[in-house]
N, C-alpha and C positions, 0 to 999 in steps of 0.2 A: 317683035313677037306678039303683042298686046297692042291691038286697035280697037276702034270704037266704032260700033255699029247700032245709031239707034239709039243714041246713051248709054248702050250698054256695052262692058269690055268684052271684045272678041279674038279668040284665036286663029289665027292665021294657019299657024301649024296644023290645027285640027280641023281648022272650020266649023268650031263650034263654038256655042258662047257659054262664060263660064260659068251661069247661073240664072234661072225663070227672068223672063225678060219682065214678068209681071213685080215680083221682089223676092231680090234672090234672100235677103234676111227671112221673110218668112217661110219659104221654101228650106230654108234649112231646120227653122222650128220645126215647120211639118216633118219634113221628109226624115232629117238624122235625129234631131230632139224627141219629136213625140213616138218616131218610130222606132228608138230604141227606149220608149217610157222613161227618158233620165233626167225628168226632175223626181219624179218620185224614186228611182233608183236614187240620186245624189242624196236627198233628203233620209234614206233609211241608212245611210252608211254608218258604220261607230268611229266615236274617236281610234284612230291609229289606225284605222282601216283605207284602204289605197283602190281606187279604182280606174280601170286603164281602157280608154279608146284608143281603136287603131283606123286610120283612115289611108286611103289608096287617092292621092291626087291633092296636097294643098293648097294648089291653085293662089288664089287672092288670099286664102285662111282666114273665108268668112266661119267657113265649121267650128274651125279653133275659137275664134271671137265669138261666135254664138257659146260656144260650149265653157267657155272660160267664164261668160256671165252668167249663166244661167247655174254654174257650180258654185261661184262666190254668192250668190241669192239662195243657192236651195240649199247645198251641203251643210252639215255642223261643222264647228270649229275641231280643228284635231284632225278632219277629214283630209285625204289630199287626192289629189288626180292624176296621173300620166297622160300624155297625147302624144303617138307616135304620128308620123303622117312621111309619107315619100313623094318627093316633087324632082323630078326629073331637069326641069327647065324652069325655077325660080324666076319669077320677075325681078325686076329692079323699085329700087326704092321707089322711084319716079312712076313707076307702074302702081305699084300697092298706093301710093297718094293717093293716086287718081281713083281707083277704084273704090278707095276707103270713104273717099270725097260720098258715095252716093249714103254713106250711111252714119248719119251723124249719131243716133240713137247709141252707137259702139264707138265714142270719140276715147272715153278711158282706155279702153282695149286695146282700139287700135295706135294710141300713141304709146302705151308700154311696149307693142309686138315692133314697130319703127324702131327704137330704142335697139331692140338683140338682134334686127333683121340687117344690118349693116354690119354685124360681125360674122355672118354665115360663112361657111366654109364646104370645099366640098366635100361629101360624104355625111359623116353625123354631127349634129348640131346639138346639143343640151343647153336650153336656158328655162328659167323658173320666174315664175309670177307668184300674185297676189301673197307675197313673203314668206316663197317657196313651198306654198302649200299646192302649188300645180306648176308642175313641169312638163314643158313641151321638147320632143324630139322630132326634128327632121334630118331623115335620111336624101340629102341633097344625090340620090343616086339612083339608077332604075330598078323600078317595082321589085325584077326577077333577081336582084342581088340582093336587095334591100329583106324583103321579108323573108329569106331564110335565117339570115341574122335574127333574127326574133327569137326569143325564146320558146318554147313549149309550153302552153296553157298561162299564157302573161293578160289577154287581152279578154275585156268583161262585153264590149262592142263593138262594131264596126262601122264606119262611114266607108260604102264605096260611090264614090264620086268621081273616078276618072271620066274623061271625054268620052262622049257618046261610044257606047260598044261598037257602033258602025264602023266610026272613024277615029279611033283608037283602040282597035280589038287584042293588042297586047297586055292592057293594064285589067282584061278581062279575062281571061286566057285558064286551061284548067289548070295547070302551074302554079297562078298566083291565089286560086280559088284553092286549093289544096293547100297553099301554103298558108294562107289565111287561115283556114279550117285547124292546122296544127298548132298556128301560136293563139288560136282560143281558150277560153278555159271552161269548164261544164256549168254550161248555162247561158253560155255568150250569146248575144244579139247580135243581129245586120241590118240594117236598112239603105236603101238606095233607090233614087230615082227613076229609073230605067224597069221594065217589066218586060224587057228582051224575053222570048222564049229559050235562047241559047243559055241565057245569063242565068237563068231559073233552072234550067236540067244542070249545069255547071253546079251550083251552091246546091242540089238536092247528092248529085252525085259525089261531090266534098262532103256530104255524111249533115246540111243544115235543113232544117223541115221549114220550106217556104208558104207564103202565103200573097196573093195578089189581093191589095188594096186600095183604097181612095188617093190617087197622086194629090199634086198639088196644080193651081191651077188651071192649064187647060192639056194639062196630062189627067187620062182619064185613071190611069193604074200605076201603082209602083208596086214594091213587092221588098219583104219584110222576112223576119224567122229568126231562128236560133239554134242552137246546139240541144239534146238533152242534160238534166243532169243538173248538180248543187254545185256551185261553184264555194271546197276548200276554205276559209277565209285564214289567212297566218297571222301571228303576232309580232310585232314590234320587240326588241329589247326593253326591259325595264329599264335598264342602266348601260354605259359604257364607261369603258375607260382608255382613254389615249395616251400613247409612251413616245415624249419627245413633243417640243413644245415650236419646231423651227415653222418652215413652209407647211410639210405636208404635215403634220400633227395638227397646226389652228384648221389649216384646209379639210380634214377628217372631221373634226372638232365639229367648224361650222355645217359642213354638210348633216353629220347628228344632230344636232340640236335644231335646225329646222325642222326635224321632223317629230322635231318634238321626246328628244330621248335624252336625260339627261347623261352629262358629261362630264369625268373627270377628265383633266388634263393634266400632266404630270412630267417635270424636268426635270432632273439634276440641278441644271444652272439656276441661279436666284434672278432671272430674266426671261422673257419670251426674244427668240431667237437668237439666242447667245451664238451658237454655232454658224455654220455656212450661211445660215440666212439671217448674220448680220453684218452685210455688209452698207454701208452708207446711201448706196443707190444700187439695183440691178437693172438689167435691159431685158427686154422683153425681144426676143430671139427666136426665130422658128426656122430651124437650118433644117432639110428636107430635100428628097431627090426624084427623081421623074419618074423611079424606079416603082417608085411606094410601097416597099416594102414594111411589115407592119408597125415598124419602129418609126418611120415616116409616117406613117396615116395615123398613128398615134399622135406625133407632133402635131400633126395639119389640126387634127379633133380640138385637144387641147388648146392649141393658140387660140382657137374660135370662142373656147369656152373662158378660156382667163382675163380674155379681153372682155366678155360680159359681164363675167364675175367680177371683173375690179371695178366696169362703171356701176354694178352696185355698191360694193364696200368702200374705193377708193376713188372714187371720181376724180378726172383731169382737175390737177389746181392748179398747176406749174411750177409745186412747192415739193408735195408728196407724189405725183406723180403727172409727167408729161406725155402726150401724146405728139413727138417733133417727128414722126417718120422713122424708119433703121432701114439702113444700105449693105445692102452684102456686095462686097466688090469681087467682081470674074476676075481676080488675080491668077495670073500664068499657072496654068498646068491642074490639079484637081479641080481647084474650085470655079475655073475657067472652064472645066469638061461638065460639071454639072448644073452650071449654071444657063449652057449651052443648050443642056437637052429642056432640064427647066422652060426655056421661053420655045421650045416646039410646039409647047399644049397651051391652051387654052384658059387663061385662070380673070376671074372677077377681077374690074381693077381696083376694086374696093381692098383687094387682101393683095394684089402684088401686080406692079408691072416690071417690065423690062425697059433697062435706061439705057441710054449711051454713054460715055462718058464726059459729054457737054452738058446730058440731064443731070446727072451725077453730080458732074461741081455745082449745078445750081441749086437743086435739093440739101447737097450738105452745106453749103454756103461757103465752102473755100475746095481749090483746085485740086479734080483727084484726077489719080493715073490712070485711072480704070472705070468702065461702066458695071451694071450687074443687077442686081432685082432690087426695088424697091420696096418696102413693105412701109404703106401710108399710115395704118395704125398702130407701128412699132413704135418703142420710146423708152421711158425709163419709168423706174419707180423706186420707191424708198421700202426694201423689203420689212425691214420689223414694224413702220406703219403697215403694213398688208396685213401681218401677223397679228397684230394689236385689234384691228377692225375685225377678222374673223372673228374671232375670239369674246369679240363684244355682244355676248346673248345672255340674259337670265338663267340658262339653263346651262351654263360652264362653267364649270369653278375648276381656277388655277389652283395646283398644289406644286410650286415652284421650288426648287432647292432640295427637291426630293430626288433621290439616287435609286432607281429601282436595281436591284441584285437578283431578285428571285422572281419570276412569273411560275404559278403553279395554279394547275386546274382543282375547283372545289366542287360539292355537288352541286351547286347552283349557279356555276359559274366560271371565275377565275378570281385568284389573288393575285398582287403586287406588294412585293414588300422588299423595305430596305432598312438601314439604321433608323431604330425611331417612329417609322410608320408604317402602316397595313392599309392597303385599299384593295374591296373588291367590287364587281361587276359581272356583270350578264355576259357581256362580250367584251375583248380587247382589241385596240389599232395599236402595232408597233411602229411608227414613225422615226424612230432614233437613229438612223442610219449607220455605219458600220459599228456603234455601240450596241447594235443589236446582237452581237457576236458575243457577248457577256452572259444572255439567255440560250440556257438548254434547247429551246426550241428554236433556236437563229445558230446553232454554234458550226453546225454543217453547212451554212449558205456561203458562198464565194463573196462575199462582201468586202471590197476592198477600199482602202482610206486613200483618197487624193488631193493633194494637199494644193489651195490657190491661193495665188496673191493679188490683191487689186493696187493699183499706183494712184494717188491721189496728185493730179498735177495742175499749179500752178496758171489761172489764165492767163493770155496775154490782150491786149485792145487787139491782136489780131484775129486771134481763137475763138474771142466772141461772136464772132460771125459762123462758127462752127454753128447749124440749125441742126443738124440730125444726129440721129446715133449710127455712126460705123463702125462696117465690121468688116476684118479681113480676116489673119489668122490669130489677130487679138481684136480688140475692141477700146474707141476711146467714146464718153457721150459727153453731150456736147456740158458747156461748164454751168453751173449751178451754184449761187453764193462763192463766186471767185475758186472756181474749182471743175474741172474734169474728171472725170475716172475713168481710166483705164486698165485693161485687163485683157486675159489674166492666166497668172502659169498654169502650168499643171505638172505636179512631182506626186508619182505614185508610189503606196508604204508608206510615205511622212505624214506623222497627224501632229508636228509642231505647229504652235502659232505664232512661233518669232517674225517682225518683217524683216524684210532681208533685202538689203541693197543688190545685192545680185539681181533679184528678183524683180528691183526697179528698175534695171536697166534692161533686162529682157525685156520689160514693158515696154522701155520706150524703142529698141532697136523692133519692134515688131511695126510700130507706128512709123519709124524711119523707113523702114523695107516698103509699107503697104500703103502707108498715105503721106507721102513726102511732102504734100503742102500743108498738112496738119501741123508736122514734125518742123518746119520753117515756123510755123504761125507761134508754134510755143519758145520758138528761142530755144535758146543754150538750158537746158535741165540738168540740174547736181543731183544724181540720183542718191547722194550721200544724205542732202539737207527735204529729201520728199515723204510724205507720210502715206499711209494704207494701211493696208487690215489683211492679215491671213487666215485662211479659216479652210477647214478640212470637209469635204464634200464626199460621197459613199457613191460607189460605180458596183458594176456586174459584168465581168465577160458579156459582148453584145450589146452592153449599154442598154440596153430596153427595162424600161424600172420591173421592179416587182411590186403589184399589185392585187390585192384581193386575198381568197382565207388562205390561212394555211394549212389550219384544220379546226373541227368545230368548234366554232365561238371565238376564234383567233386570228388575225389578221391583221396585211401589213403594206404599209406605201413606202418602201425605201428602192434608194439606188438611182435615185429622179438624177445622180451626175448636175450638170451643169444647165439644166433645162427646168430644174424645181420650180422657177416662179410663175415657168408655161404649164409643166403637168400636173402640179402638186393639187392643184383645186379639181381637176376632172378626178384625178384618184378617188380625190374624199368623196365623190360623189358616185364614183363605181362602189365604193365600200360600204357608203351610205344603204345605198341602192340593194345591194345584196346584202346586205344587214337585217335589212326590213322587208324583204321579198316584194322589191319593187324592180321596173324597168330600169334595165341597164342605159347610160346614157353612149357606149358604144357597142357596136357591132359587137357577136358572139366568135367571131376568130381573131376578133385584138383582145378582148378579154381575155383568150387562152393565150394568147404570145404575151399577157404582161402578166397572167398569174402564177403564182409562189413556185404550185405543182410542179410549173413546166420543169423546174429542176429537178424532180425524182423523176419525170418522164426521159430527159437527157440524161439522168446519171442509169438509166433502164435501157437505152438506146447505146452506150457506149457497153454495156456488160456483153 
């Protein structure tokens, strides 16, 4: 896709190249920097005040790197940024080197953007810089899907940079110039290289007042303008308060307090992650269908984002968490039908190939029955380390051992109270999962208790050779300090945490059924003499979690099921996000398939 013409990187695709052959670094100062004035915009902004660029094309994401610098330089502290951008046809790592190569001046930049650019996914990507005070979104999707998704009046500028208007006149189209026009907010800036006549009556007739100016070097014009109008500025929360201290509670937690809002945190149990998300090791799992429907595109999002988010908090040690690959095996009949349509498309092989089952036994390191998808940066982690590290900000204080009974609205807010103590706050996050059934405002959600067991098993010298984590209709990873885990039941209504020898031998007749050379490798297992952990996990008819308000100042991430250590951090960050009247980190129709409402719009649909 990306050749060299000249020194400079060229598209094939377009036939064009992807920035002044003269430098494309300063060509971007001129053309998007100074022609939307944003060092002096960055520089006037207040603490807790958000400002958000949207660009058409991110290319190599020299824009992003210019603009990421030039905000850590200018802006105050407290301040923070959005960057949306849509790229259609991402390059590969090995492309972004190359081109990064011509610009040493952005080496900081450009090795934190390497760093989240090998977790991309397709569709929408959220990852955060300079210690989450700027967050970048790309919509790995075309232009005409991507920017309806946008909110209404989110964006303060524009970068449009697609491929020459000649020869790419769809990323220029009155469609997307319209659609632009709507998710601006009063007052918003454009600037762009191009002084197309087309392009000019297009942005005048979207309602922007243009202006032809001094291009950059041996372009004689580009062309410039804005919206009318004061662009609203909103406030931040002064305080929160978060209910339930598991995955999605610290993951709510941290996404608040990056943004600088303090946080209480608040458990019953006298620990962080006592419940579901204390199990000894979880696996990081993104089971998904060709279909993509939005409970799939939600996973897809997710997986992209927790993989980034741990190599902030929890980076690979081998200790607290591994990055050994995960195998989903095409086992006869469902998962063989979807695994099937899976490998007809198209996907990076950075997030999933298709194996045979001779790649299969080599990737897991002992003999399977079955080929099926690989997923290279699948693996395991140690959840209440995950929990621990969110959690680790000056701006959180645990109040652990605390039982909340009562959530009740005050005039400034909300209370929390139970035996003993009172806490209030500006806004709440209920994270408690079906203990959220205890409050008045949860007591109507279909919230139901699913009860799992994980099987703690014994290695053997031959099991050691297990590298990856498998999964078929349970799951075993591979051993760690003379130990496997496997998993895991699922009994719905029971919220005991007794272990239960029954329940270890489901474990292991799953592993007998679906990976019989694993089931060889461990020997003979007394499910009488094995240990694990039970622990009670919160579902929803449909399984698509609930996320986002429930009503003002109130909101909630529960019902994450068995996916919590993949969704539970994009949540916090949608909740964050719309807490603080920032950019959402996914699309505006997965938003609505995973928030609260949708249940009084179906209990409105059934009447």
């Amino acid at each position: 896709m990306l050749h060299w013409k000249d020194g400079q990187p060229f598209s094939d695709r377009y036939g064009d190249v992807y920035f002044s052959t003269d430098s494309g670094v300063e060509e971007t100062r001129h053309v998007f920097l100074r022609g939307n004035r944003l060092a002096d915009r960055f520089a006037a902004l207040k603490v807790g005040e958000n400002f958000c660029i949207g660009e058409t094309g991110f290319g190599t994401g020299l824009n992003f790197l210019c603009a990421l610098q030039l905000f850590e330089q200018s802006a105050p502290p407290g301040a923070s940024l959005d960057f949306f951008s849509v790229e259609k046809f991402p390059l590969s790592d090995e492309e972004l080197r190359a081109a990064w190569a011509l610009w040493p001046e952005l080496n900081e930049q450009t090795k934190t953007l390497l760093a989240r650019w090998h977790r991309r996914v397709p569709g929408w990507n959220r990852w955060n810089f300079a210690g989450g005070r700027v967050r970048l979104t790309l919509a790995v999707a075309d232009v005409d899907e991507a920017l309806p998704q946008l909110p209404a009046g989110c964006v303060d500028a524009w970068f449009l940079d697609g491929f020459s208007p000649a020869r790419n006149p769809e990323m220029w189209s009155d469609a997307v110039l319209s659609n632009m026009a709507r998710a601006s907010c009063a007052g918003a800036t454009f600037a762009t290289y191009t002084s197309a006549g087309w392009v000019r009556r297009g942005l005048q007739q979207a309602g922007f007042a243009v202006e032809r100016v001094r291009g950059f070097g041996r372009k004689r014009e580009m062309l410039r303008g804005g919206l009318q109008g004061v662009k609203l500025v909103g406030t931040a929360p002064s305080s929160a308060l978060v209910i339930g201290a598991g995955l999605a509670g610290c993951a709510a937690a941290h996404a608040l307090a990056r943004r600088g809002i303090p946080v209480t945190l608040v458990d019953r149990a006298p620990i962080l992650a006592s419940a579901a998300s204390g199990n000894p090791r979880g696996i990081l799992h993104a089971r998904f269908g060709a279909g993509m429907v939005p409970l799939h595109r939600f996973v897809l999002a997710a997986y992209g984002h927790a993989l980034a988010l741990l190599d902030e908090v929890l980076p690979v040690d081998g200790v607290m968490r591994a990055e050994c690959g995960l195998l989903q095996l095409a086992t006869p009949g469902i998962e063989a039908q979807r695994i099937a349509k899976l490998a007809t498309l198209e996907w990076p092989p950075h997030l999933l190939q298709v194996v045979d089952m001779a790649k299969a036994s080599e990737l897991a390191g002992l003999p399977m029955a079955h080929g099926g998808l690989w997923f290279p940066a699948g693996g395991w982690v140690v959840p209440p380390q995950v929990c621990a590290r969110l959690v680790q900000h000056p701006l959180v204080t645990q109040r652990l051992g605390c039982e909340v009974t009562v959530l009740e609205r005050t005039a400034s807010g909300w209370r929390a109270s139970g035996e003993g103590f009172s806490i209030e706050a500006g806004q709440v996050v209920v994270c408690c999962g079906h203990q959220a059934r205890a409050m008045s405002q949860f007591s109507g959600f279909p919230l139901q208790a699913v009860r799992g067991q994980i099987s703690e098993l014994p290695s053997t010298a031959a099991s050691e050779a297990m590298r990856a984590v498998v999964c078929a209709e349970g799951y075993c990873a591979p051993a760690a300090a003379g130990r496997h885990v496997a998993g895991a039941t699922t009994t719905f209504d029971d919220e005991a945490v007794d272990v239960r020898e029954a329940d270890h031998e489901a474990n292991i007749l799953k592993l007998a059924a679906h990976m019989p050379g694993l089931n060889q490798a461990l020997g003979s297992l007394d499910a009488a003499r094995l240990t694990g952990r039970a622990g009670v996990r919160c579902s929803v008819p449909g399984a698509t979690p609930l996320v986002g308000e429930v009503e003002q100042g109130l909101y909630c991430s529960l019902a994450h099921g068995t996916r919590g250590l993949i969704t539970a951090g994009i949540a916090g960050e949608v909740i964050a996000a719309a807490m603080c009247g920032q950019l959402a980190p996914l699309p505006q129709n997965l938003l609505d398939a995973l928030s609260p409402k949708r249940l009084r719009r179906n209990a409105l649909d059934e009447e």
